[in-house]
Structure formats: structure tokens, C-alpha cells
LUMRO-440075 format. One line per field, with one value per residue (C-alpha): residue in one letter; x, y, z. Coordinates in Angstrom, 2 decimals. Example, Ala and Ser with C-alpha at 12.3 -4.5 7.8 and 13.67 -1.06 7.14 Angstrom:
! LUMRO-440075
residu <- A|S
X <- 12.30|13.67
Y <- -4.50|-1.06
Z <- 7.80|7.14
***
This chain:
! LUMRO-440075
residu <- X|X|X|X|X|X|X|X|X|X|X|X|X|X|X|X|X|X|X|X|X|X|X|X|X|X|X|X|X|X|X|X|X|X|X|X|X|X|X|X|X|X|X|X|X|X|X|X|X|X|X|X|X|X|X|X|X|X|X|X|X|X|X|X|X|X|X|X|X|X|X
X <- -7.21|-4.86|-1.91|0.35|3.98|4.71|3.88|5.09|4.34|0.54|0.01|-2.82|-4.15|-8.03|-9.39|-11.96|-11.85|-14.14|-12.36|-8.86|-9.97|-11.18|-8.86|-6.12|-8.22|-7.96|-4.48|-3.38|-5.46|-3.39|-0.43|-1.43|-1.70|1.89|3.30|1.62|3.34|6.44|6.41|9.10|8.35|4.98|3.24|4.24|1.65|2.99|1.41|3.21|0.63|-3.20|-4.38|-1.45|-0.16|2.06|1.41|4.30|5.76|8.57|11.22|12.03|8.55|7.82|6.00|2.36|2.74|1.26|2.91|2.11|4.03|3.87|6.60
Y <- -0.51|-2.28|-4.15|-6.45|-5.92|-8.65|-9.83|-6.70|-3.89|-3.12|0.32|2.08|4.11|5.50|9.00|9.50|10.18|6.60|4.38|5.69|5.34|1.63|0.19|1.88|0.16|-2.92|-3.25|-1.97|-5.18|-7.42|-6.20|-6.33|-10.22|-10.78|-8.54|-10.64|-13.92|-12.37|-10.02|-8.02|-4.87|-2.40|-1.24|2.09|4.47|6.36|8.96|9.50|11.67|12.65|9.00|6.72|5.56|2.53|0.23|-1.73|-3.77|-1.87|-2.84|1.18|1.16|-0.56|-3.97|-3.03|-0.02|1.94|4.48|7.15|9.67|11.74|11.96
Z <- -10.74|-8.68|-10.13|-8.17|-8.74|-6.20|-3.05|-1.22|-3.90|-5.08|-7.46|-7.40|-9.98|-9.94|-10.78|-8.63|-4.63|-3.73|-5.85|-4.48|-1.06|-1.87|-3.82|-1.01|1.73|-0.34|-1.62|2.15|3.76|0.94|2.39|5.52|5.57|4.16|6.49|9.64|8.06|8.23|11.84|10.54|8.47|8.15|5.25|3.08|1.32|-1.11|-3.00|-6.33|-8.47|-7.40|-9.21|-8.39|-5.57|-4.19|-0.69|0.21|2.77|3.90|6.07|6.79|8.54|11.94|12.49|13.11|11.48|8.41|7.22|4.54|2.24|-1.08|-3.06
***
């Protein structure tokens, strides 16, 4: 499931390896088109648990740039 905290912050939470990897893929691509409009910051993965994870826009990551991390 993917739910939209805002424009710049998607959370992820699945339990099973496919649906992570396509809802990532997905919520990444989301991301990916506001950070284009705005040419300033890249996108952060963040892994907070093995079934939920965060992609945001980021402005500590590079335009262009994807960036992942666990916490």
C-alpha cells in the first residue's frame, strides 16, 4: 500500500518481496516527476522496517539522483 503524506513524502508498507519492489518502483516514479518540476533536490529511499519504507524528495540528495538508506 502506498500512502501519500504529501507531494514529496510516499510510505510504503507491503509484506511480500514483489509488491515492495512495485509499489517502491511506483511511489519512486511519483517522486520522480515532482522532483523534475522543481530541478533542485533527488529522491530518498529509506528503509525503516523489512515492510515499510519512505521515498522522498530530499534536498540532502543531489538533482538527478536517487538515493537509498535503512535506518
Amino acid at each position: 500500500m502506498i500512502k501519500r503524506h504529501s507531494d514529496v513524502v510516499l510510505e510504503i508498507t507491503a509484506h511480500d518481496s514483489d509488491t515492495i519492489e512495485n509499489e517502491l518502483n511506483t511511489a519512486v516514479e511519483i517522486a520522480r516527476e515532482h522532483a523534475v518540476k522543481e530541478r533542485r533536490h533527488g529522491i530518498l529511499v529509506t528503509q525503516h522496517e523489512y515492510t515499510r519504507y519512505t521515498v522522498a524528495i530530499s534536498r540532502d540528495v543531489p538533482y538527478g539522483q536517487t538515493l537509498e538508506r535503512r535506518e
